[in-house]
C-alpha positions in Angstrom: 81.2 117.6 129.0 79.2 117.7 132.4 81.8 115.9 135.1 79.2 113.7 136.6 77.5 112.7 133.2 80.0 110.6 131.3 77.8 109.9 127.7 75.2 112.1 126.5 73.2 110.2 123.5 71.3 112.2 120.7 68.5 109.8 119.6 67.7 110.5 116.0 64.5 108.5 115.8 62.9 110.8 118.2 64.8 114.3 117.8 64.9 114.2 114.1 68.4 113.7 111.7 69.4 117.4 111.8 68.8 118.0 115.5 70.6 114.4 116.3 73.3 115.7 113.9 73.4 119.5 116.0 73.5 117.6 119.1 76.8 115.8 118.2 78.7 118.8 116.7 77.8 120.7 120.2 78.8 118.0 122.5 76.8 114.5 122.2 79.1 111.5 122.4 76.2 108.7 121.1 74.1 108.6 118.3 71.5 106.2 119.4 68.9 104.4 117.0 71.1 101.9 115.3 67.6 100.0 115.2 66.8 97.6 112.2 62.8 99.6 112.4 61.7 101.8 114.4 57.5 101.9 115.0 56.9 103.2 118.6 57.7 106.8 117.6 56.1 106.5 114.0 52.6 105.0 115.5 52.4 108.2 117.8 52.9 110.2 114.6 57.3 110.6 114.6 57.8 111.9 110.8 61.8 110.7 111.0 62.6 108.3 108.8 62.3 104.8 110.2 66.0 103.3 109.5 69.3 104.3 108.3 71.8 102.5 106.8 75.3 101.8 108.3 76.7 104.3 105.7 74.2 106.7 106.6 74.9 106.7 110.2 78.7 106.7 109.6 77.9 109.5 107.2 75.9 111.7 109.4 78.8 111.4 111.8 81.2 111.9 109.8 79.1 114.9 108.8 79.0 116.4 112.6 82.8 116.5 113.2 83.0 113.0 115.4 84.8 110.3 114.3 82.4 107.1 114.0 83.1 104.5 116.6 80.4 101.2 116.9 80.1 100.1 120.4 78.0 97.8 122.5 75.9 99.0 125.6 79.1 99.4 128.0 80.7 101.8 125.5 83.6 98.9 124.5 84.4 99.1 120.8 83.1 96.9 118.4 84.5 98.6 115.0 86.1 101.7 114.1 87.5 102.9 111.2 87.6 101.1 108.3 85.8 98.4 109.5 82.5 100.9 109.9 83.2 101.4 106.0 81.4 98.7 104.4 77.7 98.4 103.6 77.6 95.4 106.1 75.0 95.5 108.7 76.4 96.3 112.3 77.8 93.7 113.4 75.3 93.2 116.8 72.2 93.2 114.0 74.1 90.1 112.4 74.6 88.7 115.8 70.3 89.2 116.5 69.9 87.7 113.2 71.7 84.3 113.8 68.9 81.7 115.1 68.9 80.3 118.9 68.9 77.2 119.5 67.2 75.7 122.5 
């Protein structure tokens, strides 16, 4: 990996799930687009699909060689392992989900 650059993400709304999927097995440490929908991309004409499942995701990483490893926007873990296993929504889309009280 470059020295100075400590992630590299491979954002499969925008490159596609194959290229994404490439882009981990030859060095990309982030599949980003854990998104609930995705229409930005698809309204300027994007043909990748709009979601994935958790068990897609897990799958497709599974898939590239890299061990699957949910975590927040600092890089800590949220769930590994087993715990990535389950058709569950990630947990941060149940943490959007919950209503806020003002």
């Amino acid at each position: 990996m470059l020295h100075n650059i400590p992630h590299l993400k491979a954002y499969w709304i925008m490159l596609g799930v194959k290229t994404a999927q490439s882009a981990l097995w030859f060095g990309a440490d982030d599949l980003d687009g854990t998104v609930q929908e995705e229409k930005i991309y698809h309204m300027a004409g994007a043909e990748t699909p709009q979601v994935m499942t958790p068990a897609e995701i897990v799958r497709l990483i599974q898939h590239a060689g890299r061990e699957p490893i949910e975590r927040d926007t600092l890089y800590n873990v949220i769930a590994e392992g087993a715990a990535l296993a389950s058709a569950k929504p990630f947990r941060r889309e149940i943490r959007k989900s919950l209503e806020i009280v003002s």
